[in-house]
C-alpha positions as CSV (number, residue, x, y, z in Angstrom):
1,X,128.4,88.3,118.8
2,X,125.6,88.0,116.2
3,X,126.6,86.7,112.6
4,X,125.7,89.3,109.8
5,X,123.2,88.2,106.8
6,X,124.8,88.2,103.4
7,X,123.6,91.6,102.6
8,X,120.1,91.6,103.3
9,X,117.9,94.9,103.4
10,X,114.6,95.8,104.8
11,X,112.2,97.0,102.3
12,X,110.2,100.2,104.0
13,X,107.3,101.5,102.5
14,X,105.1,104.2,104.5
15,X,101.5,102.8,104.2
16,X,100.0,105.8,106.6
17,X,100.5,109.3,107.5
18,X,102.0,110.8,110.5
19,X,99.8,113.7,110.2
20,X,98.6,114.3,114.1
21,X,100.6,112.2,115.7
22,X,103.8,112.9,117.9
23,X,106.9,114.5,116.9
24,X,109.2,111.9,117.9
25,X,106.7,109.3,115.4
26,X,107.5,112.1,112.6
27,X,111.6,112.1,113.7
28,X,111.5,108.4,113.6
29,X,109.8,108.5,110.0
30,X,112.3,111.5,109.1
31,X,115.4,109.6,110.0
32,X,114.2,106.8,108.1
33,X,114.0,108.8,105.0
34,X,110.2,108.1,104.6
35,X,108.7,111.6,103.6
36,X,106.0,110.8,102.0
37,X,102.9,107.9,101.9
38,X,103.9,105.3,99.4
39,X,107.5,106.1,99.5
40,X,110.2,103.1,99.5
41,X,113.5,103.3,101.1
42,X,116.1,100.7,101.8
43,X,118.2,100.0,104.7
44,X,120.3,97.3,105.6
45,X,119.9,95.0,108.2
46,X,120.9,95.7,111.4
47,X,119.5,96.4,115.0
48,X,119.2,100.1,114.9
49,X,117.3,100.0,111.8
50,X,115.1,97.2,113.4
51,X,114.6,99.0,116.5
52,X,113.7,102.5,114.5
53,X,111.1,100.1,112.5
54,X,109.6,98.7,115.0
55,X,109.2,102.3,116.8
56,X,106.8,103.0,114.0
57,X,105.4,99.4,112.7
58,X,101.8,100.8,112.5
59,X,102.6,103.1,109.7
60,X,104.9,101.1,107.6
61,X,105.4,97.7,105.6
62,X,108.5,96.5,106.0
63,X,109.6,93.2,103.9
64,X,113.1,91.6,104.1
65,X,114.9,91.3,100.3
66,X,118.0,90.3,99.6
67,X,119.3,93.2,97.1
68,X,117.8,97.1,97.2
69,X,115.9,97.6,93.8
70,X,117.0,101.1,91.7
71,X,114.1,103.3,91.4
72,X,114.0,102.2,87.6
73,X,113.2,98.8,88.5
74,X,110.7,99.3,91.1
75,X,108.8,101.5,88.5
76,X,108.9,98.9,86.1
77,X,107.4,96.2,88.3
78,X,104.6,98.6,88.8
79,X,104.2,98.9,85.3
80,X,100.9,97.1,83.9
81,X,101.6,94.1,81.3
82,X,100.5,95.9,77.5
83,X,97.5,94.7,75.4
84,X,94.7,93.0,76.9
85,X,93.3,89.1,76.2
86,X,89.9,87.6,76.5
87,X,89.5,85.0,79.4
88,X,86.0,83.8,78.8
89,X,83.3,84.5,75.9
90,X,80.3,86.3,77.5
91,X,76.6,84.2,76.3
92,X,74.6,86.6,75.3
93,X,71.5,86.6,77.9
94,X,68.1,87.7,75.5
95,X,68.2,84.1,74.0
């Protein structure tokens, strides 16, 4: 009997197509909900998720997070920071 995590997920994103390769990689991707290259999905934690994961680990990045971000969040965190700063004052290189 295997103890469950306190409501951990997998974090899935499909990093490559499965253009060309068989239909049961495409099923596999399908039942995963992955649709699409860069697409997210969470799932929780649990063997069958694992095993479909692994039937498929050379197309997708999987990470292990403890809660599943809303779609408004992940967009934020991909959002760049506003403005812009100088790090370092250039020398100008004719003198």
């Amino acid at each position: 009997m295997s103890i469950p995590t306190a409501s951990a997920f997998f974090r899935v994103t499909l990093m490559r197509s499965a253009i060309g390769l068989p239909r049961k990689t495409s099923g596999v991707l399908k039942a995963l909900g992955l649709h699409k290259r860069m697409r997210t999905v969470y799932h929780p934690v649990s063997p069958d998720v694992a095993g479909q994961i692994f039937a498929v680990k050379e197309l997708v990045d999987v990470q292990e997070v403890e809660q599943r971000l809303t779609h408004s969040e992940m967009k934020e965190l991909r959002k760049p920071d506003t403005g812009f700063w100088v790090e370092k004052r250039v020398r100008d290189a004719r003198k």
